[in-house]
N, C-alpha and C positions, 0 to 999 in steps of 0.2 A: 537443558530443560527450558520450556518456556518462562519468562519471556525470550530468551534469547536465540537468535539464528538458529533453525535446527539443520539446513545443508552443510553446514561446514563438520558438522557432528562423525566424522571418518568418511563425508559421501566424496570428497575430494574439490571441497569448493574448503576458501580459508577465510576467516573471520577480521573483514575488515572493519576499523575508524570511522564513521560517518564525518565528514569536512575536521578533518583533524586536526586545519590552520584556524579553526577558533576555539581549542584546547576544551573539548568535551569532558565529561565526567568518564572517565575509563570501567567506572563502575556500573556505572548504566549500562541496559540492554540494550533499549533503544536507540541509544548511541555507537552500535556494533549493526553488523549487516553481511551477509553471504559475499562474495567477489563475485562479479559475473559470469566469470566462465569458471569449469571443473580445474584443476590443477593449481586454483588460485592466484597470487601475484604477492607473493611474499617479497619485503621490502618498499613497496612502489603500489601509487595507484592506480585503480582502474576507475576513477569520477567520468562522468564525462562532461563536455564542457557546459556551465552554465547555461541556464535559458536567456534568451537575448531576444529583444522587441518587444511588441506588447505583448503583455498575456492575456487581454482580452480580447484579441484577434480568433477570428476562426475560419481561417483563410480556406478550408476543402469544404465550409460551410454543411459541415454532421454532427451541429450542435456541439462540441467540447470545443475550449480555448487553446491554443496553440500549449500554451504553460500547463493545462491539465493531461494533455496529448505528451508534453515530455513528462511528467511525472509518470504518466500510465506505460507510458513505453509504447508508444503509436506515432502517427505518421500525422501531424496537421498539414500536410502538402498531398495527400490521397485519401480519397474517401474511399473506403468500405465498409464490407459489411463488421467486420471485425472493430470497427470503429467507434461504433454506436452504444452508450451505454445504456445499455437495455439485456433483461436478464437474461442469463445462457450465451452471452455475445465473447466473452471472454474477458473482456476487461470488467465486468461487474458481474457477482450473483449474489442475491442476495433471497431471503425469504427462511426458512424454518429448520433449524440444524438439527442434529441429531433425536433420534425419537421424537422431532417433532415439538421439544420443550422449551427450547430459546429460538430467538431473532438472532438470525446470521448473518453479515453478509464477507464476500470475498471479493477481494478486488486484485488487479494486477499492477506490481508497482515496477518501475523501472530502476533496478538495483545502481547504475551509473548514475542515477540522479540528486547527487550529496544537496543540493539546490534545492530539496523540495524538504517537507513537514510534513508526515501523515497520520490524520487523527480520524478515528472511527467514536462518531457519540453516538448517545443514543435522548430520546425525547418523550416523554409521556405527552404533549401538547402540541408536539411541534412548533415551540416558540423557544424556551427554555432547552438547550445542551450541555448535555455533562459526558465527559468520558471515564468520571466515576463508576459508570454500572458497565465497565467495558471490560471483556474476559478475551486474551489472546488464546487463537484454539492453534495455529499452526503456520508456517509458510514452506512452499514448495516450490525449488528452483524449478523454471521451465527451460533453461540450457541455450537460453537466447539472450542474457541476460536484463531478464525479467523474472519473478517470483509472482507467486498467487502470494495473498496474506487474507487468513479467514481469522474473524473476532466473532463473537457474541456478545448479546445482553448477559449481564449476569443474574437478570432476573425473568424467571422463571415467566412463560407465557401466561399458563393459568392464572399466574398471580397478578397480575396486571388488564384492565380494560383493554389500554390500546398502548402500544409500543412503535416511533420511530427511532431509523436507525440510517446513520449519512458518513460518507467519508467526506472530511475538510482535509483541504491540500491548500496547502501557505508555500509561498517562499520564504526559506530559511533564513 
């Protein structure tokens, strides 16, 4: 049940450790994550190697930084259309979820990426961030190993003027 992995749920992916060499809460969700490919990797991981250079390089020059390009599970050495985060692009959507009630947005994470931090806030000012009004709605392996992860506001649109809504991605 959310929060936790739902691919590994009997679909044939197995419920790995996020960086397991700096001794996580094993009780936490967040600290868990799908294995990249179906049949899983029982015993051993499947991380892939840390991000290395600058991260604020953007060397295929399509706007993302090499470091947001590994977190997303993209390519900073080719530009496409696929690249670009802009909504419907595939690595971002974001806009009005279900009946239209909450602020949604989906992004695509690179499950090999034990390196990164992903946090979805939300903002009534866009100055002020909180991840308190933040609802995990689902993740969906894409068999590339990469995942969608879609979150919400947990507050309701009507009830609110204005609502922003951003993923921040740290190194871990």
């Amino acid at each position: 049940n959310a929060p936790w992995p739902g691919a590994p749920d009997g679909n044939g992916y197995s419920l790995v450790l996020i960086a397991p060499e700096s001794s996580p809460d094993h009780a936490l969700a967040s600290n868990w994550r799908s294995s990249t490919e179906p049949d899983g990797n029982p015993g051993s991981s499947d991380a892939s190697e840390p991000f290395t250079g600058d991260p604020g390089i953007d060397n295929d020059n399509d706007g993302l930084t090499g470091f947001l390009e590994h977190a997303l599970g993209s390519s900073d050495t080719q530009t496409s259309p696929e690249s670009y985060p802009v909504v419907g692009s595939g690595l971002f959507d974001d806009g009005i979820g279900a009946l239209r009630e909450y602020l949604t947005i989906t992004y695509r994470r690179n499950l090999a990426a034990d390196d990164v931090l992903y946090e979805v806030e939300l903002s009534t000012d866009a100055t002020n961030w909180s991840h308190d009004a933040i609802t995990f709605v689902a993740s969906t392996p894409n068999a590339d190993g990469t995942e969608n992860v879609t979150c919400r506001s947990s507050l309701p649109v009507a009830d609110m003027t204005r609502q922003f809504i951003h993923l921040k991605v740290t190194s871990r």
